[in-house]
C-alpha positions as CSV (number, residue, x, y, z in Angstrom):
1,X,-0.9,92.1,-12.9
2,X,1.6,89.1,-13.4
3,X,0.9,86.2,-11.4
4,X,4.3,86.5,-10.2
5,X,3.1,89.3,-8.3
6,X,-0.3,87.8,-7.4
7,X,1.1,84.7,-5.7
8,X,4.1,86.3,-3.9
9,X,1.5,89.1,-2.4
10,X,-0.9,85.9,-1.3
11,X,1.2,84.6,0.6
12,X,3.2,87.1,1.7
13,X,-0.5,88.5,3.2
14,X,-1.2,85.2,4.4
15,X,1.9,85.2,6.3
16,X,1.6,88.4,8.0
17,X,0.5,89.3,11.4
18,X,-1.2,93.2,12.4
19,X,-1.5,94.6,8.6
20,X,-4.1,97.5,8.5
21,X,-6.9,97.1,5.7
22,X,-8.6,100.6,5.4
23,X,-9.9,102.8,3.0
24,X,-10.3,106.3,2.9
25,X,-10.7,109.4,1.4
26,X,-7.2,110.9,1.4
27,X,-5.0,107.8,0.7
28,X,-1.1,107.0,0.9
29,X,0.6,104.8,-1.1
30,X,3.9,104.1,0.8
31,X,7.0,103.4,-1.2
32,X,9.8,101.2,-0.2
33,X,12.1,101.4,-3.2
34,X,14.0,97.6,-2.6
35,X,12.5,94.7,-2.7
36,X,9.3,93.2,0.5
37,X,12.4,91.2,2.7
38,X,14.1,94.9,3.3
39,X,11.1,97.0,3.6
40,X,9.2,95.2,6.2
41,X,12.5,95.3,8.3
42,X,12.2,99.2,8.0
43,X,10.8,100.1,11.5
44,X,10.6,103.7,10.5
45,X,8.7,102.2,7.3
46,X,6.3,100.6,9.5
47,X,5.7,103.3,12.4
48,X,4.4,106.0,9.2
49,X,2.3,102.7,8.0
50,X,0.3,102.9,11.7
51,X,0.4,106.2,12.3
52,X,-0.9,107.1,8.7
53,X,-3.7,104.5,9.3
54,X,-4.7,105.7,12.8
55,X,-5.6,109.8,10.9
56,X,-9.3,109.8,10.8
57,X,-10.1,109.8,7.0
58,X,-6.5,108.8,6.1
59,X,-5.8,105.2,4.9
60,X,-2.0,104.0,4.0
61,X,-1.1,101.0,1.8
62,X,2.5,99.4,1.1
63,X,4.1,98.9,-2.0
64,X,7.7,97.7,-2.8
65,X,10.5,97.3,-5.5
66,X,9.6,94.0,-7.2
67,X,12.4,91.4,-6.6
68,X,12.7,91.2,-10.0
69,X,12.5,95.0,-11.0
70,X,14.6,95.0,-14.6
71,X,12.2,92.1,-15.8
72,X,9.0,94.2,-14.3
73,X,10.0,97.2,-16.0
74,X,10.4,95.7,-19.3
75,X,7.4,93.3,-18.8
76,X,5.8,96.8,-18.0
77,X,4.2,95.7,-14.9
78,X,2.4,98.3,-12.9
79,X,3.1,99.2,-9.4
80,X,0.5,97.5,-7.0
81,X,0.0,98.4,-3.3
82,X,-0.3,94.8,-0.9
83,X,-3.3,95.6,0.8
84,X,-6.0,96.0,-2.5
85,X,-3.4,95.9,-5.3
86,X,-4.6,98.7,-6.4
87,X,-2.3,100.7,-8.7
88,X,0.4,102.8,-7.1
89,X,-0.6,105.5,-9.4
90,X,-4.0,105.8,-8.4
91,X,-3.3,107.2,-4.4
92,X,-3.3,110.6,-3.5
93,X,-0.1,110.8,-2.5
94,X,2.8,108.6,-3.2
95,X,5.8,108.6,-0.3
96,X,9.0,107.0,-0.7
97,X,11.2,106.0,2.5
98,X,14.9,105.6,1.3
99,X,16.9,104.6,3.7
100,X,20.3,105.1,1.5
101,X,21.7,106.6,-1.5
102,X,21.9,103.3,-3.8
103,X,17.9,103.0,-3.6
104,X,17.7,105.8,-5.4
105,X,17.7,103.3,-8.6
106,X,14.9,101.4,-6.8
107,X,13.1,104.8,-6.6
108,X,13.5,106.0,-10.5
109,X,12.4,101.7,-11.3
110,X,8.9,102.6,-9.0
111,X,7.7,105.6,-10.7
112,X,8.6,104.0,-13.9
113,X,6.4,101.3,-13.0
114,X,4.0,103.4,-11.3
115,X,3.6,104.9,-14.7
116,X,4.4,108.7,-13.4
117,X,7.2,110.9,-15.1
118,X,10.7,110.8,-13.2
119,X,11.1,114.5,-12.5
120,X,9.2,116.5,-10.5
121,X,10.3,119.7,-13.0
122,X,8.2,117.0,-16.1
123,X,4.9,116.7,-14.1
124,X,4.7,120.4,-13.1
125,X,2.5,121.6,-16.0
126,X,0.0,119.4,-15.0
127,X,0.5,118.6,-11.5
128,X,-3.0,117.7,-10.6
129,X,-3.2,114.5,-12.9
130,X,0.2,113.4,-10.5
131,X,0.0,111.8,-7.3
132,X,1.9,114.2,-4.9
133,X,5.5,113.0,-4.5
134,X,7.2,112.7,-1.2
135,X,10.3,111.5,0.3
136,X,11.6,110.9,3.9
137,X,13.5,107.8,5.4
138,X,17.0,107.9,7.0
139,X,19.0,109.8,3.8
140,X,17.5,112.6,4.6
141,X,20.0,112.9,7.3
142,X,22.7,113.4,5.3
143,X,22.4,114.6,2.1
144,X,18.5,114.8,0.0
145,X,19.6,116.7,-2.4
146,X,20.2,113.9,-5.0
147,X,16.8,112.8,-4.6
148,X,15.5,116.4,-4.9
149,X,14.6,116.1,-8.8
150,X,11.9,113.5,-8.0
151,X,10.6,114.8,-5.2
152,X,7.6,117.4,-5.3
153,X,8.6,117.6,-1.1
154,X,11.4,115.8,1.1
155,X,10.4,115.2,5.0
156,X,13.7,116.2,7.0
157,X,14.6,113.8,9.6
158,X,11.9,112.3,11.6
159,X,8.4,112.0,9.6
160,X,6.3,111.3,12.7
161,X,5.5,114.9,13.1
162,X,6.1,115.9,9.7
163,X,3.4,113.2,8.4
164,X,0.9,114.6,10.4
165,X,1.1,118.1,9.1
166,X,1.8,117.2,5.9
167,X,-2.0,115.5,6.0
168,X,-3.4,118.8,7.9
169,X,-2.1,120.6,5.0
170,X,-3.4,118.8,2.2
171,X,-6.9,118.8,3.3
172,X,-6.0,123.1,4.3
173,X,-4.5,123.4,0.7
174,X,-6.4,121.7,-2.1
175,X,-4.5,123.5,-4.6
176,X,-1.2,121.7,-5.1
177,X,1.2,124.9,-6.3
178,X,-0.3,126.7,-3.6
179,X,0.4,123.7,-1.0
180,X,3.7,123.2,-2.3
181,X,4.6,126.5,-1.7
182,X,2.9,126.8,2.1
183,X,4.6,123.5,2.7
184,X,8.3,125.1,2.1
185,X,7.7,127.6,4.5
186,X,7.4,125.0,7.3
187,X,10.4,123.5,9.6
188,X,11.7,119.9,8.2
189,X,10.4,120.4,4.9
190,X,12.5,120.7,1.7
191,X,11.0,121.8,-1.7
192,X,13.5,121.8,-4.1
193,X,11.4,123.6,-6.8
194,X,11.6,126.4,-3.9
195,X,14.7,125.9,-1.8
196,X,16.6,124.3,-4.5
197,X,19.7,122.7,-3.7
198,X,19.8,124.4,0.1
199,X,17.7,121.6,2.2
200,X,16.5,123.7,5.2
201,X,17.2,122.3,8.4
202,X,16.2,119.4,10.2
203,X,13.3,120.2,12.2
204,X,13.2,118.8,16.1
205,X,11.5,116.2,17.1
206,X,8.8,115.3,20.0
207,X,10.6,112.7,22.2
208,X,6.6,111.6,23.2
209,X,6.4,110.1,20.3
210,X,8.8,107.9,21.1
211,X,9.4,104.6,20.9
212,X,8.9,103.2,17.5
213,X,7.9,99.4,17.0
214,X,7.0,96.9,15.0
215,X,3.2,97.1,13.1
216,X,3.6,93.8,11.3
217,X,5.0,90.9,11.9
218,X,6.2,88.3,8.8
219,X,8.3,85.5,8.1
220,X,9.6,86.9,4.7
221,X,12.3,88.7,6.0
222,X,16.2,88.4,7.3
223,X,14.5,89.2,10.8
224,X,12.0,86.5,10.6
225,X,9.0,87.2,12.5
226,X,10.7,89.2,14.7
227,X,8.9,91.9,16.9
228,X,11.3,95.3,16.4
229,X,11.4,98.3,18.9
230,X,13.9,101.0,19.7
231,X,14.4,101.7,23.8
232,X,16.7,104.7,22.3
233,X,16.9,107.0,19.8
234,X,20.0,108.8,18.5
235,X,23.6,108.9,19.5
236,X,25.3,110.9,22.1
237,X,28.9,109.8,20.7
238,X,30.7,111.7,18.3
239,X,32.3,108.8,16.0
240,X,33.5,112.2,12.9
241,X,32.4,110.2,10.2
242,X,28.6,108.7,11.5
243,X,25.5,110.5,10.5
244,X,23.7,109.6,13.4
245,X,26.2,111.2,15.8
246,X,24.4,114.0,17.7
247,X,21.6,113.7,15.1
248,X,18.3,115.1,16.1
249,X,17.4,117.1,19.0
250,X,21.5,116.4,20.2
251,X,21.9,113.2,21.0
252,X,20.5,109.8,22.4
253,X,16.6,110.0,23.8
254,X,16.1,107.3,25.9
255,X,12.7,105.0,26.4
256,X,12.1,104.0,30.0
257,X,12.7,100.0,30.2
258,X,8.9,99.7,32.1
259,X,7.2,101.5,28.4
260,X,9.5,99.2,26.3
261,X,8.5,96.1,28.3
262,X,4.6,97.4,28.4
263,X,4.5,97.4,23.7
264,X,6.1,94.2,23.1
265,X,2.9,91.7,22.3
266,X,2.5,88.7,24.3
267,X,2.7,86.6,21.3
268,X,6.3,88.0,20.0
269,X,8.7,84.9,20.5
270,X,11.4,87.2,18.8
271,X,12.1,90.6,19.8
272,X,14.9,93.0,18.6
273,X,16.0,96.0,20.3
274,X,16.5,99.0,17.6
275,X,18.7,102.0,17.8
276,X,21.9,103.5,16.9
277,X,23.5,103.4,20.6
278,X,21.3,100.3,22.3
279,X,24.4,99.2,24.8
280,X,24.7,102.5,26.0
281,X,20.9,102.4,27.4
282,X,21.4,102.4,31.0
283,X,18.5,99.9,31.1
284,X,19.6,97.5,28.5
285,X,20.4,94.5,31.0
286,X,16.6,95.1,32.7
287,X,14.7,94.9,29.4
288,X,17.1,92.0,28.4
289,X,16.2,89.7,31.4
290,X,12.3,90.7,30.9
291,X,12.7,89.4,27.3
292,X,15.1,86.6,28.1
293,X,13.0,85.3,31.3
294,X,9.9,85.3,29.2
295,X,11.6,82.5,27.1
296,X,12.3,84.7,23.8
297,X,14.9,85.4,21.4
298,X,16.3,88.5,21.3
299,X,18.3,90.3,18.9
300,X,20.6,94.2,19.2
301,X,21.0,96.0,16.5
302,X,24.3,97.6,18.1
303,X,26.7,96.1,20.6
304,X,29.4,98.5,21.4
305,X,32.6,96.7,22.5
306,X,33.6,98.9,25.0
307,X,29.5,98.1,26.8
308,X,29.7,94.7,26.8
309,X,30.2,92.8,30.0
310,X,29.6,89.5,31.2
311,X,25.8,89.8,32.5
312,X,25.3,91.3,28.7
313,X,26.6,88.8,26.7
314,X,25.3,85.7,28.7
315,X,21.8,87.2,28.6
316,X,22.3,87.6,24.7
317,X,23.1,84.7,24.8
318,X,20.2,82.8,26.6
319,X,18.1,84.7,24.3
320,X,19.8,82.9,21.0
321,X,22.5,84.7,20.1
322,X,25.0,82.3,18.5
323,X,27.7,85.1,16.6
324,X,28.5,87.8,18.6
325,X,29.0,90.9,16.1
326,X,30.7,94.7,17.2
327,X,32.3,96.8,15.2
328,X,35.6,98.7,15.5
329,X,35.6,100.9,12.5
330,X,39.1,102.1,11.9
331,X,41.8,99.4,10.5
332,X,44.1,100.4,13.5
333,X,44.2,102.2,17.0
334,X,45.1,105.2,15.3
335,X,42.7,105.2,13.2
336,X,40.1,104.8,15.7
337,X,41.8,107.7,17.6
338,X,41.3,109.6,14.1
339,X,37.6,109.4,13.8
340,X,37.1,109.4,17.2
341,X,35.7,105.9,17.7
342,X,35.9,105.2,21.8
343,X,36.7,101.7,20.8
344,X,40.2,99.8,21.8
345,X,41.2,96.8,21.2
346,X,41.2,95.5,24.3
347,X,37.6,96.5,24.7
348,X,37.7,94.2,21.2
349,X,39.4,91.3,22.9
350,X,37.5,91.7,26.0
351,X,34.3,91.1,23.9
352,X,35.6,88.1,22.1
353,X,36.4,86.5,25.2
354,X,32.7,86.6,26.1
355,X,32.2,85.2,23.3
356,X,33.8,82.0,23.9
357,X,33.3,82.1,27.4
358,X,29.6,82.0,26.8
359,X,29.9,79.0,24.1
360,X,29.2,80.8,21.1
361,X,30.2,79.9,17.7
362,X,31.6,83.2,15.8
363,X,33.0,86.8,16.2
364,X,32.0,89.4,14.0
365,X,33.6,92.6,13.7
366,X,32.8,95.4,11.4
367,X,35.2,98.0,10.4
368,X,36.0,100.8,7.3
369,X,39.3,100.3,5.0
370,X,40.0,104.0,3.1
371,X,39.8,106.4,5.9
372,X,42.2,109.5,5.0
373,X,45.6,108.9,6.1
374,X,45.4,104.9,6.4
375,X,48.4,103.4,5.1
376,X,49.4,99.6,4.7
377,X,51.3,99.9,8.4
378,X,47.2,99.8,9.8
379,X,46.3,97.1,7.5
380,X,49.2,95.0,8.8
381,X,47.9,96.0,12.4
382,X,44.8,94.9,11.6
383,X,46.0,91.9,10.5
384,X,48.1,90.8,13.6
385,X,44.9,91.8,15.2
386,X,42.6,89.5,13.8
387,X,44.8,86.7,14.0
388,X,45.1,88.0,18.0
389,X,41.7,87.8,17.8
390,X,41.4,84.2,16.6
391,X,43.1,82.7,18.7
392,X,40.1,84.0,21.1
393,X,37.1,83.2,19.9
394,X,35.9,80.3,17.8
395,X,35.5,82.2,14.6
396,X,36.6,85.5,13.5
397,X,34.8,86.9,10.5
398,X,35.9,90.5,9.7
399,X,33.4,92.7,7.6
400,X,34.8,95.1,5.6
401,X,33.3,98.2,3.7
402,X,35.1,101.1,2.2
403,X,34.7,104.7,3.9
404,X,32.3,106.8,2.4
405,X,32.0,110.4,3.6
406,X,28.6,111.2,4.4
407,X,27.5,115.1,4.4
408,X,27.1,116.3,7.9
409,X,29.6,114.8,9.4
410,X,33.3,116.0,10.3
411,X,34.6,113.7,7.8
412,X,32.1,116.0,5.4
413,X,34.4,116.5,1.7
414,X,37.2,113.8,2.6
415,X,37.7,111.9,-1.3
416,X,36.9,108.1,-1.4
417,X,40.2,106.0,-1.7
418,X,40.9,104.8,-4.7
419,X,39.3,101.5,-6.0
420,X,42.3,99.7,-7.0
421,X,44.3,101.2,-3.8
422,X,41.4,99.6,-1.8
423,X,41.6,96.0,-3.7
424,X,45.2,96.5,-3.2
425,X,44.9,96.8,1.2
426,X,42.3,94.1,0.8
427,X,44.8,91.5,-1.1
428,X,47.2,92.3,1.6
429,X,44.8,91.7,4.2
430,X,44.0,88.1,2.6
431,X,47.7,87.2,2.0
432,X,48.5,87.9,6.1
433,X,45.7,86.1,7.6
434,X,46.0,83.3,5.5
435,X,42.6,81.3,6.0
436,X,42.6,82.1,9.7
437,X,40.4,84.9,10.2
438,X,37.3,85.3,7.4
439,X,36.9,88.2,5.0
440,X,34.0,89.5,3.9
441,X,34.5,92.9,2.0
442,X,31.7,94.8,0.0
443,X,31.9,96.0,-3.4
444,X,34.7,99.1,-3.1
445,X,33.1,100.2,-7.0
446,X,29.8,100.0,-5.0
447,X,30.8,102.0,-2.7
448,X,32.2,104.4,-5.3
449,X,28.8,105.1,-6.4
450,X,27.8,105.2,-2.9
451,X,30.2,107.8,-2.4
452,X,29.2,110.4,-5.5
453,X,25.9,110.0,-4.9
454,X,26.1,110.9,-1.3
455,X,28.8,113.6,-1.7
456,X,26.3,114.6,-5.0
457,X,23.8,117.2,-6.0
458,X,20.4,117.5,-8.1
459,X,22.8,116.3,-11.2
460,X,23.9,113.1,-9.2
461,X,20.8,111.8,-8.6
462,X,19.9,112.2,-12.2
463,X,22.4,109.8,-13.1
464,X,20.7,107.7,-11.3
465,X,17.8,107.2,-13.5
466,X,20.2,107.0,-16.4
467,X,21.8,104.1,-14.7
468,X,18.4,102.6,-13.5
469,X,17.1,103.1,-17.1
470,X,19.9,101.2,-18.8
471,X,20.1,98.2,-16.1
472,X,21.5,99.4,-13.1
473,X,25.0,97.2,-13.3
474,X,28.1,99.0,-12.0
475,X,29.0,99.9,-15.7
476,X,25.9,101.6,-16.3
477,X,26.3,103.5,-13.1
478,X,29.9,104.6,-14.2
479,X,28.6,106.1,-17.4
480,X,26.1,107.8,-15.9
481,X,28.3,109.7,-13.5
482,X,31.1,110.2,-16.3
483,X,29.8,113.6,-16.8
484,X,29.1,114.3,-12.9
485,X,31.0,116.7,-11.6
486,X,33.4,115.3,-8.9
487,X,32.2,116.2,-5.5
488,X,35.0,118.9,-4.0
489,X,37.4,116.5,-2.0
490,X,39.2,118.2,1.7
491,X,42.7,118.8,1.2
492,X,45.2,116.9,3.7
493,X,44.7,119.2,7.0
494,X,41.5,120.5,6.5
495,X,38.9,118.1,7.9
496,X,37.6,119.7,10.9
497,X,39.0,117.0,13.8
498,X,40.3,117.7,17.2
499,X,44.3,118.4,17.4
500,X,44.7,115.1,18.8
501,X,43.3,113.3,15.8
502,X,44.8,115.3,13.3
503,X,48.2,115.0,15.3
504,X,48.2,111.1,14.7
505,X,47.8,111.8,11.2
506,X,49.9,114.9,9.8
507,X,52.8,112.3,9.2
508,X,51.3,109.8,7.5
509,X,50.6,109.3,3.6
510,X,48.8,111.9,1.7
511,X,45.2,111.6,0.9
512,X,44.3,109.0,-1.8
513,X,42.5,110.6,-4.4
514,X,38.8,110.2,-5.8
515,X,38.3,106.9,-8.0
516,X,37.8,108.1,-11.6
């Protein structure tokens, strides 16, 4: 154990308030494959954490990606849970949460350092000597398949549920073909050795077990200390190209404001509100005031532009808020129109109004360059935009990421636009608003690998060990997928959209092609 790793997990422990210490006769060793500061702002992360811990006989400890994992693999550092730094490889079972494709490389970097072969194909001969392997978190939403080859079984969805049996069945089962095998038969749970690359569905979930919050609380993270909890669950907007639209049982489940109120701790100064649709809660200004009144911060994960009204946004800000951030998605209005995003830009401009009229400082808004059929006509529109924009609010920062198609979701097959066609759009962008509204784009080759691994099967998410193995830079990644099959791209036409949307964009440029 490097004393790297000994002083960082002393005083990340020291720091932290609610952590579980139990031991038990079936334990969990629960994976978060980036490094502590993301993990512990995983609320789904930390809900499996208490409910693992409150099974009689069941005990759960947290491990993480090191923050330095290329110097602990080749240090050869083993894989220590927080709570006894015991070695990972030494639980029962070992369960990963990935939240989205690129951790994937985080994943293949634990199990090296947990000492336990890759593949789940490798450690069948001997399974027994092998912690069981399992995977859940938020990609399984969309597209598991690339993380199939690892994975003796894959949790569909929400693992609340799923957890649960899965624990009834280990201590039903003791003989791990046969449990792997009664396991696949189950709703929500994908066994590639069985199903192979046809995930079953997502199984539906309880609403009782709703809401989830916060277990811990710790300074080490971008949400310092902050107390998380979701009044909603789910989206009942159909944005084409979100996985969350619609997602599990249909739509957006909604917590009661009084049961939200009733779970955040007296002594939570901070307190963020979770979910994928929070401004749509009919509640939202009630449990706002409760948190505000108390004299806490409060954070949203979401603030739709088109929600947001004047009691809203002075509450946010009374409870700290100094950048107001929203998102609007598509470069133009008719792009928005395209993926069916409610959002207009006066409901934009109408936003960053409250922005200044409530004295804060910037104006964030997040948006998607690369959707199919953009042309440089909506990246001049978003340009006069933003410059609209700024001379609203104090500050305009634009965040920019490339579209990435995301299985189960209308926009399902659409290619990613070309790197150097997205560098191109973002040049232009620059060169228009000339200083007065800030940029800040993420990686469009990151995004490419983003892309092939979530459009990807079983031989995708081998790359990814190839590209983990080798040291995980963009150029590693690149020759790993050189021999990847490119994911089958939807012609010009064919992405299932209303008549409206695909109306606005018949005329336009044709599709820009895959990035090679």
């Amino acid at each position: 154990m490097t004393s790297t790793f000994r002083e960082d997990r002393a005083a990340r422990l020291a720091d932290e308030v609610g952590t579980i210490y139990k031991q038990a006769g079936l334990s969990f060793a629960l994976c978060y494959p980036s490094p502590y500061q993301v993990g512990m702002s995983s609320l789904g992360f930390q809900t499996i954490y208490r409910g693992l811990n409150a099974l009689p006989d069941v005990s759960a400890e947290r491990a993480f990606l090191p923050d330095d994992a290329r110097a602990a693999v080749a240090a050869g550092e083993a894989l220590r849970t927080y709570e006894s730094a015991r070695p990972v490889g030494d639980f029962a079972v070992i369960a990963f949460s990935v939240a989205y494709e690129l951790e994937l490389a985080g994943l293949t970097n634990c199990l090296d350092l947990a000492g336990i072969p890759l593949f789940a194909e490798d450690r069948a001969a001997s399974a027994e000597r092998f912690p069981l392997i399992v995977i859940g978190g938020p990609l399984t939403f969309s597209n598991p398949v690339p993380a199939a080859p690892y994975a003796d079984v894959i949790l569909l969805g929400e693992a609340e549920e799923t957890i649960v049996e899965l624990v009834a069945a280990i201590r039903a089962e003791p003989d791990r073909r046969a449990l792997i095998a009664g396991l696949a038969c189950r709703p929500g749970f994908y066994v590639p050795s069985v199903h192979g690359a046809q995930p079953p569905a997502v199984a539906a979930a309880d609403d009782a077990l709703l809401p989830a919050y916060s277990q811990i609380l710790t300074p080490h993270t971008e949400l310092s200390n902050m107390f998380l909890i979701e009044p909603e669950r789910g989206c009942h907007r159909g944005c084409t190209y979100c996985v969350m639209r619609r997602s599990t049982n249909g739509g957006m489940r909604l917590v009661e404001p009084a049961r939200v109120k009733a779970l955040i701790p007296e002594g939570a100064r901070r307190v963020g509100l979770v979910g994928a649709a929070v401004t749509d809660h009919p509640g939202l200004p009630e449990i706002l005031r409760h948190i505000v009144e108390s004299g806490r911060e409060v954070g949203i994960s979401s603030l739709r532009a088109d929600r947001l009204n004047d009691e809203i946004v002075g509450l946010l800000k009374r409870g700290g808020y100094r950048t107001l951030t929203t998102a609007a998605d598509g470069a133009s209005e008719r792009m928005r129109d395209f993926i069916a995003r409610k959002t207009k830009e006066r409901h934009i401009l109408r936003a960053a109004e409250l922005c200044r009229a409530h004295g804060m400082t910037q104006f964030k808004l997040y948006m998607m360059l690369g959707l199919p059929g953009e042309t440089m006509d909506d990246i001049d529109e978003l340009a006069r935009f933003g410059l609209e924009l700024a001379r609203v609010a104090p500050r305009v920062i634009l965040g920019i990421a490339p579209f990435v198609a995301k299985r189960k979701t209308p926009l399902d097959g659409a290619p990613f636009e070309a790197i150097e066609v997205i560098d191109e759009r973002l040049a232009r962008l620059r060169a228009a608003v000339k200083g007065r509204v800030v940029l800040r784009p993420t990686s469009p080759k990151w995004a490419w690998v983003e892309y092939r691994l979530a459009q990807g099967g079983f031989a995708a998410g081998r790359a990814a060990a190839v590209a983990a193995r080798a040291g995980g830079r963009f150029a590693d990644w690149k020759a790993a997928l050189a021999n990847v099959p490119l994911p089958a791209v939807t012609a010009p036409g064919t992405v299932q959209l209303s008549t409206t949307a695909m109306a606005s964009i018949s005329t336009r440029a044709p599709l820009g092609r895959p990035a090679a």
